[in-house]
C-alpha positions in Angstrom: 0.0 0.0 0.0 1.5 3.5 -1.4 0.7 6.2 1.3 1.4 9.6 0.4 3.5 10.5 4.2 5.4 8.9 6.5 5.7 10.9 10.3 9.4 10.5 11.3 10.3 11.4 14.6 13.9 12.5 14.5 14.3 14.0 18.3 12.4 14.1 21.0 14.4 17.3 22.3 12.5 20.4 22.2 14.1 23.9 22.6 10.4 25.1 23.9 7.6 24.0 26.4 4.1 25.6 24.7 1.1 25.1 26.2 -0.6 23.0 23.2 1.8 20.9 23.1 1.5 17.8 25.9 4.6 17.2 26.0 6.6 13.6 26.2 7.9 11.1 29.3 10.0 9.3 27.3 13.7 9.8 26.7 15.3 12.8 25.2 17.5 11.8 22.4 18.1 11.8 18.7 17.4 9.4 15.7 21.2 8.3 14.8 21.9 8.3 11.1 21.8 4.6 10.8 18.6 4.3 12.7 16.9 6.8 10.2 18.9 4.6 7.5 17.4 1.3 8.1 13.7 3.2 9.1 13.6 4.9 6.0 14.8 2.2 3.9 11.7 0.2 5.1 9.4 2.9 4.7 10.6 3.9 1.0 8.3 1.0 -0.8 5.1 2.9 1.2 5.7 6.9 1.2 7.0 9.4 -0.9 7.4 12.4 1.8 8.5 12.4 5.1 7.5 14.6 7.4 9.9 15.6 10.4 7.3 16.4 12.7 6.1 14.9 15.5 7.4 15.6 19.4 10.4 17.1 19.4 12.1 19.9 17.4 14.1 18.8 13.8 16.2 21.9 14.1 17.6 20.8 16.8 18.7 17.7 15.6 22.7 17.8 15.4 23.0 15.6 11.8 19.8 17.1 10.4 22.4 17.2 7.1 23.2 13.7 7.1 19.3 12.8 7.7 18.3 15.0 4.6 21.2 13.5 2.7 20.0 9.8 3.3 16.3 11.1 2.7 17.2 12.2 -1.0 19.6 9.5 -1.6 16.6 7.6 -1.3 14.3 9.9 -3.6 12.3 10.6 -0.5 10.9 14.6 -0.6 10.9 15.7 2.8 8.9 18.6 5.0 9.1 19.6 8.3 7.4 21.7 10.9 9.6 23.7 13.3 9.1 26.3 15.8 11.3 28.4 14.3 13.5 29.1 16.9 16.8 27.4 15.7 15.5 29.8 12.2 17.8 32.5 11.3 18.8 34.6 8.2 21.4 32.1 5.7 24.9 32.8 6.3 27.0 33.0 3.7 29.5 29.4 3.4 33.1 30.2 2.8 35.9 28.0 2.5 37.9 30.2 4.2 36.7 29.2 7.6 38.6 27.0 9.4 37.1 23.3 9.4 36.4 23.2 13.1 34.0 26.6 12.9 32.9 26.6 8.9 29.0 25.1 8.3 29.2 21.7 6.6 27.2 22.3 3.0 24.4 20.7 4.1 23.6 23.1 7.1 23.3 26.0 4.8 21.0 24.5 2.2 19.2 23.6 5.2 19.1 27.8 6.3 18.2 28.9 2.5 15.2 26.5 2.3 13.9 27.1 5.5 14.6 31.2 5.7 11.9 32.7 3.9 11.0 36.7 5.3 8.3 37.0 3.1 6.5 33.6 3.9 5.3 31.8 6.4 7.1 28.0 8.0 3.9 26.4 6.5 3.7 27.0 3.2 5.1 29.3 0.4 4.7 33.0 0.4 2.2 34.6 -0.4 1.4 35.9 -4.3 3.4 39.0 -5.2 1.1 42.7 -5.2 
């Protein structure tokens, strides 16, 4: 059966305690790479999107990168919700940073696709005039 999503839950850490949200008991941690490997491998035959979304904050995730990298290696599209916290204007990537400090390639797609001043988080922005 060919569904059109798949609800990932990447973290359970979130940045924020709001008052719709009930919250979780269970143990703050993150979906390793090779976790979301082998998950997403299974659900590939049954979804074409994964959605980031479920308890705890995808921004927050420290291989977000590598988890979008696996996800289109795949051919999977992915969307996620956030609550914009982690969200700031792209930097620009240089290679004169030093390796320790400079943003792997990844992170700043990541910033360009999710900064967007005249949209919203939830969908595009709004038509011109």
């Amino acid at each position: 059966m060919m569904l059109k999503r798949a609800y990932v839950e990447i973290t359970s850490v979130c940045n924020l305690r709001c008052s719709f949200c009930p919250g979780t008991g269970r143990e703050a941690r993150f979906l390793s790479p090779e976790e979301f490997r082998l998950l997403a491998r299974r659900l590939r035959p049954h979804a074409a999107y994964l959605y980031f979304h479920v308890m705890g904050e995808p921004l927050l995730h420290p291989e977000l990168g590598t988890l979008l990298e696996i996800a289109a290696e795949l051919g999977f599209r992915v969307c996620l919700t956030t609550n914009g916290t982690r969200c700031s204007p792209p930097r620009r990537c240089t290679s004169s940073a030093s390796p320790s400090t400079a943003p792997r390639a990844a992170d700043c797609r990541i910033c360009r696709a999710i900064w967007r001043p005249c949209g919203t988080l939830h969908g595009p922005p709004p038509p011109a005039g």
